[in-house]
C-alpha positions as CSV (number, residue, x, y, z in Angstrom):
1,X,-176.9,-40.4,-19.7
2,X,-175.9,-36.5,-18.8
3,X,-178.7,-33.8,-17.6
4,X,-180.9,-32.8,-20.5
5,X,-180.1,-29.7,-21.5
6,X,-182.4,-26.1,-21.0
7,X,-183.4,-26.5,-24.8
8,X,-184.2,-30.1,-24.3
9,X,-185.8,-29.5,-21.1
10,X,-187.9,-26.6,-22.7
11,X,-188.9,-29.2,-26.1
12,X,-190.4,-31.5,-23.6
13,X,-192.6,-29.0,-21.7
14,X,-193.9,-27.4,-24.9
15,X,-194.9,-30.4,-26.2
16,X,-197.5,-30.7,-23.7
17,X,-200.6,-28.6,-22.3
18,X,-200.2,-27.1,-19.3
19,X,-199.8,-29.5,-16.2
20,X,-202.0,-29.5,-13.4
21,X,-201.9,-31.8,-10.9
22,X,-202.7,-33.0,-7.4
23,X,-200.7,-35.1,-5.1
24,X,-202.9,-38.8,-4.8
25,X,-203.7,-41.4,-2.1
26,X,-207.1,-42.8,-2.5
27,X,-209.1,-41.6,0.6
28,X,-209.3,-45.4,1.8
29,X,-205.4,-45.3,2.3
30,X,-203.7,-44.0,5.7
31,X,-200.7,-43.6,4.1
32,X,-198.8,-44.8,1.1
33,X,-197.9,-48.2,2.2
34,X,-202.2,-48.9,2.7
35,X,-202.5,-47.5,-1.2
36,X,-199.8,-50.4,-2.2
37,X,-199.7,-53.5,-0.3
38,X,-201.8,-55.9,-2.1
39,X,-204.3,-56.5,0.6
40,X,-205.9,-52.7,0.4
41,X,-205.2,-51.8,-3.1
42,X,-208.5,-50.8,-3.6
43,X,-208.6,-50.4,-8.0
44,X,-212.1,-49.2,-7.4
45,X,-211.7,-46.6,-5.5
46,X,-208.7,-44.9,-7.3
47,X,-210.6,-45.5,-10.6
48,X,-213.4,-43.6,-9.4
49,X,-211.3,-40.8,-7.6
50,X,-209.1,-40.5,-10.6
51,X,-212.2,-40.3,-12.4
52,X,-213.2,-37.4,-10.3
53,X,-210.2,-35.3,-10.9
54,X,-210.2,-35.8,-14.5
55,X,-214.0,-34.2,-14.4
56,X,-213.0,-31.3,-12.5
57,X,-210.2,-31.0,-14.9
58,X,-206.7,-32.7,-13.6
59,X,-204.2,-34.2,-15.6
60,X,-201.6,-34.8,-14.0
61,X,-201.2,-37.1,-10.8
62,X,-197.6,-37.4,-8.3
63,X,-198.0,-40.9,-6.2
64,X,-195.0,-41.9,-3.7
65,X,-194.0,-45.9,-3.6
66,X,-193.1,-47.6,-1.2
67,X,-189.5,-49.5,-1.4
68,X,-191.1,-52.1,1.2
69,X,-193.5,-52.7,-1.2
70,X,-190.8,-53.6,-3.8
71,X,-188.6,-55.7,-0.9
72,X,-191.3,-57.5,-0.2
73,X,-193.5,-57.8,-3.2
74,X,-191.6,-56.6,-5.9
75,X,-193.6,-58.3,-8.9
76,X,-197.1,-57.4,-7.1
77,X,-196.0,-54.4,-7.0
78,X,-195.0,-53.5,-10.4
79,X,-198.3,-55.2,-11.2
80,X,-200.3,-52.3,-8.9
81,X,-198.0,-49.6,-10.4
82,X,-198.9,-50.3,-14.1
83,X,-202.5,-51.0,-12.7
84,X,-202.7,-47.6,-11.0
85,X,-201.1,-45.9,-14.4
86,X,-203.9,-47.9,-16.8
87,X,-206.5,-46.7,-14.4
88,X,-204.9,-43.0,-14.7
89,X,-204.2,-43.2,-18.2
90,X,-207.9,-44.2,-18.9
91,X,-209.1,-40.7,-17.4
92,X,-206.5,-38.7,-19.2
93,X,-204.1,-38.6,-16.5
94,X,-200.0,-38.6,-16.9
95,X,-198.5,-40.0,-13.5
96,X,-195.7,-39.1,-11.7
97,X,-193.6,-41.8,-9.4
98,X,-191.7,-40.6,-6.7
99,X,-189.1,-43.2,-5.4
100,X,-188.8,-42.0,-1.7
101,X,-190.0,-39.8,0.9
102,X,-188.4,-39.0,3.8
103,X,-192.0,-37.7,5.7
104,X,-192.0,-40.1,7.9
105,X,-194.8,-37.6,10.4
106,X,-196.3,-40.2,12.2
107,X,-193.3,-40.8,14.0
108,X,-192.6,-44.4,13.4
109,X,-190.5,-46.2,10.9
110,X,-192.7,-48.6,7.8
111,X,-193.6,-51.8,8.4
112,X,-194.6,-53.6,5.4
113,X,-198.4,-55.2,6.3
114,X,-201.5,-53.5,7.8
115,X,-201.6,-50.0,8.7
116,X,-202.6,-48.7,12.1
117,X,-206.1,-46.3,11.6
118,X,-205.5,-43.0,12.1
119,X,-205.0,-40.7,15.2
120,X,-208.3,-38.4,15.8
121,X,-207.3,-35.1,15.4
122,X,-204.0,-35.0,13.7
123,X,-202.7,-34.4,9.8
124,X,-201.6,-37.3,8.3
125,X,-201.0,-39.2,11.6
126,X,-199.3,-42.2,9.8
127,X,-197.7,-41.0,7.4
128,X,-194.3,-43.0,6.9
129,X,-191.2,-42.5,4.9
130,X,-189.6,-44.7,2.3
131,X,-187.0,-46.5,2.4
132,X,-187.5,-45.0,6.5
133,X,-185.4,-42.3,8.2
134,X,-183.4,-45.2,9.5
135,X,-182.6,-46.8,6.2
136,X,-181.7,-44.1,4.7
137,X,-179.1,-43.3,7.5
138,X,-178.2,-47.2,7.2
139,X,-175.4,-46.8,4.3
140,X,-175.2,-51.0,4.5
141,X,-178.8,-50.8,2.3
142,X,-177.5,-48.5,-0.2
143,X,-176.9,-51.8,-2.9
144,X,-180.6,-52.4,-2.4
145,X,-181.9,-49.2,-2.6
146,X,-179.7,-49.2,-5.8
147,X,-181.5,-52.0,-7.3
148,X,-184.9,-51.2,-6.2
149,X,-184.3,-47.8,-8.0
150,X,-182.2,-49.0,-11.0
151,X,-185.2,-51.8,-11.4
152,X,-188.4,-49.3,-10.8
153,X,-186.8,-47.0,-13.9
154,X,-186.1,-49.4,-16.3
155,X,-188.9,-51.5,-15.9
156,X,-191.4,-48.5,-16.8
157,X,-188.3,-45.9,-18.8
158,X,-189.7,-45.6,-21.9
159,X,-194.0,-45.8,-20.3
160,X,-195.1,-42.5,-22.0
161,X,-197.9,-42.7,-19.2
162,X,-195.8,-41.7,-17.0
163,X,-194.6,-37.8,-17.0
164,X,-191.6,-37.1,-15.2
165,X,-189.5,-39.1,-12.1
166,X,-189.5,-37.2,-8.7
167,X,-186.6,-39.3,-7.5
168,X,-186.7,-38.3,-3.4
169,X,-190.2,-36.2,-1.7
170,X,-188.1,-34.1,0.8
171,X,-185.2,-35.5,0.8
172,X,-183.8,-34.7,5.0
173,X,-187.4,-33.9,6.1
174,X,-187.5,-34.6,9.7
175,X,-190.4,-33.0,11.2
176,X,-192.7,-35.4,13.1
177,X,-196.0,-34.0,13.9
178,X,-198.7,-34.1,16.9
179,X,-201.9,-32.2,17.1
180,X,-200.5,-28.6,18.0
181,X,-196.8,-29.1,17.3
182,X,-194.1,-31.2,16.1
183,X,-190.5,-32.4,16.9
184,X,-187.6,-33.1,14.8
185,X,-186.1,-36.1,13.7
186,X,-181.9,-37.2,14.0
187,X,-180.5,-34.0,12.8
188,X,-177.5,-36.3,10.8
189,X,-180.6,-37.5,8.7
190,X,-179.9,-34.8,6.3
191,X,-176.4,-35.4,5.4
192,X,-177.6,-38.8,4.6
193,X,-180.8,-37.9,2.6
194,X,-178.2,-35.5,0.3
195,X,-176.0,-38.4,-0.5
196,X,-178.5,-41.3,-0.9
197,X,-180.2,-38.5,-3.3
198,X,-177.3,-37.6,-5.1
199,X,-176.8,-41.2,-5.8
200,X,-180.3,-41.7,-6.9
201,X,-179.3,-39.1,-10.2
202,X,-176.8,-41.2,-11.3
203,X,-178.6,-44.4,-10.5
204,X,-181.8,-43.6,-12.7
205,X,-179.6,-41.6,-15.0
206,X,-177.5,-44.7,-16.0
207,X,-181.1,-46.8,-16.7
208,X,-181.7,-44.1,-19.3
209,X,-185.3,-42.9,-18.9
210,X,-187.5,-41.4,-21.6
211,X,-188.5,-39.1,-19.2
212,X,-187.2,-35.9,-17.5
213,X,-185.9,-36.3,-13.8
214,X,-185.9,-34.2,-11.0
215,X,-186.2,-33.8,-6.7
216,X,-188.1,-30.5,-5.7
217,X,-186.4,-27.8,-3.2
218,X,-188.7,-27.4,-0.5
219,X,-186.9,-25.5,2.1
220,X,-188.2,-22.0,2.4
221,X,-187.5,-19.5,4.5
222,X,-189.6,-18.0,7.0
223,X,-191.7,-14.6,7.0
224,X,-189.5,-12.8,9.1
225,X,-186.4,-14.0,7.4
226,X,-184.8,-11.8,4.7
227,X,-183.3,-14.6,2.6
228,X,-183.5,-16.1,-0.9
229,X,-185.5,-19.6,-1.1
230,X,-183.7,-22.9,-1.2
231,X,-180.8,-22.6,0.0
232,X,-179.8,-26.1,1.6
233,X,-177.3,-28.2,0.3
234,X,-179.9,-30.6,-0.5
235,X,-182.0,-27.7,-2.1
236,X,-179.1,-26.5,-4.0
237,X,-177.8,-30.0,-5.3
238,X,-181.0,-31.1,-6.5
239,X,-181.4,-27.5,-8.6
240,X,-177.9,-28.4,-9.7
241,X,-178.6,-32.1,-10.9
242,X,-182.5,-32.1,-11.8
243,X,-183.6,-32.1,-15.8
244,X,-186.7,-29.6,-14.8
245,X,-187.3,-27.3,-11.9
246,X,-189.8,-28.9,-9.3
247,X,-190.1,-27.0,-6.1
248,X,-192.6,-26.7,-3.2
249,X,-193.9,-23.8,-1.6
250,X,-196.8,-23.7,0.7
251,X,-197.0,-19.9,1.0
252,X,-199.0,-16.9,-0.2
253,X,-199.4,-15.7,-3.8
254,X,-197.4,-13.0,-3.3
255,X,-194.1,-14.6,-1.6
256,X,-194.8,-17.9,-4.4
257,X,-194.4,-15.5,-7.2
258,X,-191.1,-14.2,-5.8
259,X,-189.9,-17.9,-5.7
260,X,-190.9,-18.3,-9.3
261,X,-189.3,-15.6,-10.4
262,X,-186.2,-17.0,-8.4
263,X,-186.3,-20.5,-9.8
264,X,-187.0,-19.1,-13.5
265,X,-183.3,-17.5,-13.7
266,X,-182.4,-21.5,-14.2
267,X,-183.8,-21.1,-17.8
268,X,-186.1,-24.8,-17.8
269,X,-189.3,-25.5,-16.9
270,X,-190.9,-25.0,-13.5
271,X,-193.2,-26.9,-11.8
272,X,-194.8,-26.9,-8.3
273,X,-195.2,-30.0,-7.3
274,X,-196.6,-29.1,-3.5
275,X,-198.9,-26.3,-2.7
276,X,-202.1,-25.8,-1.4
277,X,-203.2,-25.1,2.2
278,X,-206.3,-22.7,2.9
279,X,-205.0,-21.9,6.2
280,X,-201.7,-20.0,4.7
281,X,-202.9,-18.6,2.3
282,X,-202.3,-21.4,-0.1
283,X,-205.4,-21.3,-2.0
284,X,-206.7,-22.1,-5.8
285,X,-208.9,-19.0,-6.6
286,X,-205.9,-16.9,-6.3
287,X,-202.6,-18.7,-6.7
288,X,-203.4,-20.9,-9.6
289,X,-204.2,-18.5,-11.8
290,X,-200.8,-16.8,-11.0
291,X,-198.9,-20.7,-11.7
292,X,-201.1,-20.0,-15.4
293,X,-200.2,-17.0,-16.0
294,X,-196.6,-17.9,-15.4
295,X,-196.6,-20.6,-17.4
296,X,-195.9,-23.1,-14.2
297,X,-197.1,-26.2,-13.8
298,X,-199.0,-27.1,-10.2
299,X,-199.8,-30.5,-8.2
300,X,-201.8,-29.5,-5.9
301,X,-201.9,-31.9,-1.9
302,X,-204.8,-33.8,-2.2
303,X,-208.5,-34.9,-3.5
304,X,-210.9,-36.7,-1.4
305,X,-211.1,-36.0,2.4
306,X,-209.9,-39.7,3.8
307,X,-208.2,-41.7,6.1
308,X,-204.9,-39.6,5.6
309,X,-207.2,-36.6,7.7
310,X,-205.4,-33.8,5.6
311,X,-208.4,-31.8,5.6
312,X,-207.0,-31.3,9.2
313,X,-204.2,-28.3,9.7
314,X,-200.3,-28.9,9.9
315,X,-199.6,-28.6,14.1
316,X,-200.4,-24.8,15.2
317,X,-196.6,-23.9,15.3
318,X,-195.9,-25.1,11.7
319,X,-199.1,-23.3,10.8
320,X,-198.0,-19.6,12.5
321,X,-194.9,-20.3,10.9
322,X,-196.4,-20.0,7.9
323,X,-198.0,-16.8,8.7
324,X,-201.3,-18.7,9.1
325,X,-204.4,-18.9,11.9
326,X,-204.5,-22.0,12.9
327,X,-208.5,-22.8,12.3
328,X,-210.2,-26.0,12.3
329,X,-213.3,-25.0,10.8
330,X,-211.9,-25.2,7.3
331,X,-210.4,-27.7,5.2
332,X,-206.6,-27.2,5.3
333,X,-205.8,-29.5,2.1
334,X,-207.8,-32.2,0.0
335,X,-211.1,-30.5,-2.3
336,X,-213.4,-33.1,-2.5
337,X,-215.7,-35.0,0.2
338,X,-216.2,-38.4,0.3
339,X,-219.4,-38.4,-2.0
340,X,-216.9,-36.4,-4.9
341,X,-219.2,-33.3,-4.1
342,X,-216.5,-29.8,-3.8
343,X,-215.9,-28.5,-0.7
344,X,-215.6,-25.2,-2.4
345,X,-217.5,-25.4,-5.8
346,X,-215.6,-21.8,-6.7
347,X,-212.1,-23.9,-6.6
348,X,-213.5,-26.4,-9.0
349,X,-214.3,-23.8,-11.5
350,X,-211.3,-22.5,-11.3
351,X,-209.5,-25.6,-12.2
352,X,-212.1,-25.8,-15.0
353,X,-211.7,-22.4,-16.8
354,X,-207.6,-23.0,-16.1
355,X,-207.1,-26.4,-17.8
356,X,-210.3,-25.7,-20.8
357,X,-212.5,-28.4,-19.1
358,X,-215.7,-25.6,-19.2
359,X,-214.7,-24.8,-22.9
360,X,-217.2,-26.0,-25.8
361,X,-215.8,-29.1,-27.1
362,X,-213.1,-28.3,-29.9
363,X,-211.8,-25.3,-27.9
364,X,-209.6,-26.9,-25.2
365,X,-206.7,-25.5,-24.0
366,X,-203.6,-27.1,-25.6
367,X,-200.4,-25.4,-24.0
């Protein structure tokens, strides 16, 4: 199977409304091993969280699995995936699967069993990568982490519940975070993350999904740097290789729209699959309406204010470098508290009017 093409790429994204989305664990997860492992999938709680996002006018969810999961429990998990996607499909919600991570920002490599709680104080404390830094650096797995992504696509290829495969989150992420700052992981990680993704194309490729595939660039550069976006290797391979354009960019409105109108030169669709963080600048009222008026879809970080403590800010150095304040009075991601009640009733709205969820009933938006 070859890359679609731009006009095949731009037939699937009109055939659709307008994609807005968040980024999902259930707020009784620490991390994305808790959300799968068959002792704390909790159905209820991602029924009635989904359920939440649907209201305020979501449709559109990106979950990350866990290859432990799949080593360990292959056939329970499958069962939780198509679980999750019936619960998601029954509020009017597409999913998106994303095969691996590499933000590992806890620190510590996944263990496959109970999750530690969370450390007071700090953003997504336990937040582990999958397959792990250190797997993907180990080229002896690559036959397994062949299979588990060869099996994962063609066991769900032709699921039209599902929207689009994000085959790697950040692939040669290395960032490990404390409360004010953070530390890097092996530096050789990323010439392994670029060739275990570039083998992850042609892996799902050759399983021939119904779906478009694609791995987001997410390397920016920084205020002070007079530079185009995305300009890694790893950035620039998976603009190369990916069916639609999927990027991230936790920035202001005004530098966003510049990477829009970057990325939109590729001729396909474009969709920001990370964004949102008040204390940046990252922020709905504003910068949603600009991914509408572009015609871009969105997936926002976050929904309930849980275990993964998101509302908390990024370290104070990765927040500056962002051209942020580092303030721990307000809510850096997530828009919901635990009860479903806004943390912001004005950014609910806005999703509302955005996605036609205030309109009378027979005017809804439809692309």
């Amino acid at each position: 199977m070859d890359r679609w093409t731009e006009a095949e790429a731009r037939n699937w994204w009109q055939a659709r409304p307008w994609i807005c989305g968040l980024n999902f664990l259930p707020s009784t997860a620490v991390n994305f091993i808790e959300m799968w492992h068959g002792d704390t999938f909790d159905a209820a709680t991602i029924d009635r969280e989904l359920g939440w996002a649907a209201d305020a006018g979501f449709n559109a969810v990106r979950v990350n699995l866990p290859f432990l999961g799949w080593v360990h429990d292959r056939d329970g998990l499958i069962g939780r995936i198509d679980r999750m996607m019936d619960l998601a499909a029954g509020h009017g919600i597409d999913t998106v699967l994303c095969l691996f991570d590499d933000c590992g920002f806890g620190g510590e490599e996944p263990v496959w069993g109970p999750q530690p709680d969370p450390v007071p104080g700090i953003h997504n404390s336990r937040a582990v990568a999958s397959p792990g830094r250190a797997a993907v650096m180990d080229h002896t797995l690559r036959p397994q982490l062949e299979a588990y992504v060869c099996d994962i696509v063609a066991r769900f290829r032709d699921d039209r519940r599902i929207l689009f495969w994000d085959l790697y989150n950040e692939p040669g992420n290395r960032m490990d975070f404390d409360k004010t700052a953070y530390s890097q992981f092996d530096a050789d990680l990323e010439a392994a993350a670029l060739s275990l993704m570039e083998s992850c194309f042609a892996w799902a490729r050759d399983e021939a999904p119904l779906q478009p595939l694609t791995v987001a660039a997410w390397t920016t550069p920084l205020p002070d740097e007079d530079a185009h976006p995305y300009q890694t290797e790893i950035d620039r391979s998976a603009l190369r290789q990916s069916d639609i354009v999927t990027f991230h960019a936790y920035w202001n409105r005004d530098r966003v729209a510049h990477f829009i109108d970057y990325l939109s030169a590729l001729d396909r669709p474009v969709i920001c699959t990370e964004w949102m963080a008040r204390a940046v600048d990252s922020r709905i009222p504003d910068q949603m309406i600009l991914f509408h008026e572009r015609g871009v879809g969105c997936f926002q970080w976050g929904l309930v204010k849980g275990r993964t403590q998101t509302w908390l800010p990024w370290p104070d150095e990765l927040v500056r470098a962002h051209g942020g304040t580092p303030d721990r009075s307000k809510w850096f991601h997530d828009l919901l508290h635990e009860d479903g009640s806004p943390y912001d009733p004005a950014e609910i709205a806005t999703i509302a009017t955005l996605t036609g969820k205030d309109a009378p009933q027979g005017q809804k938006e439809t692309g």
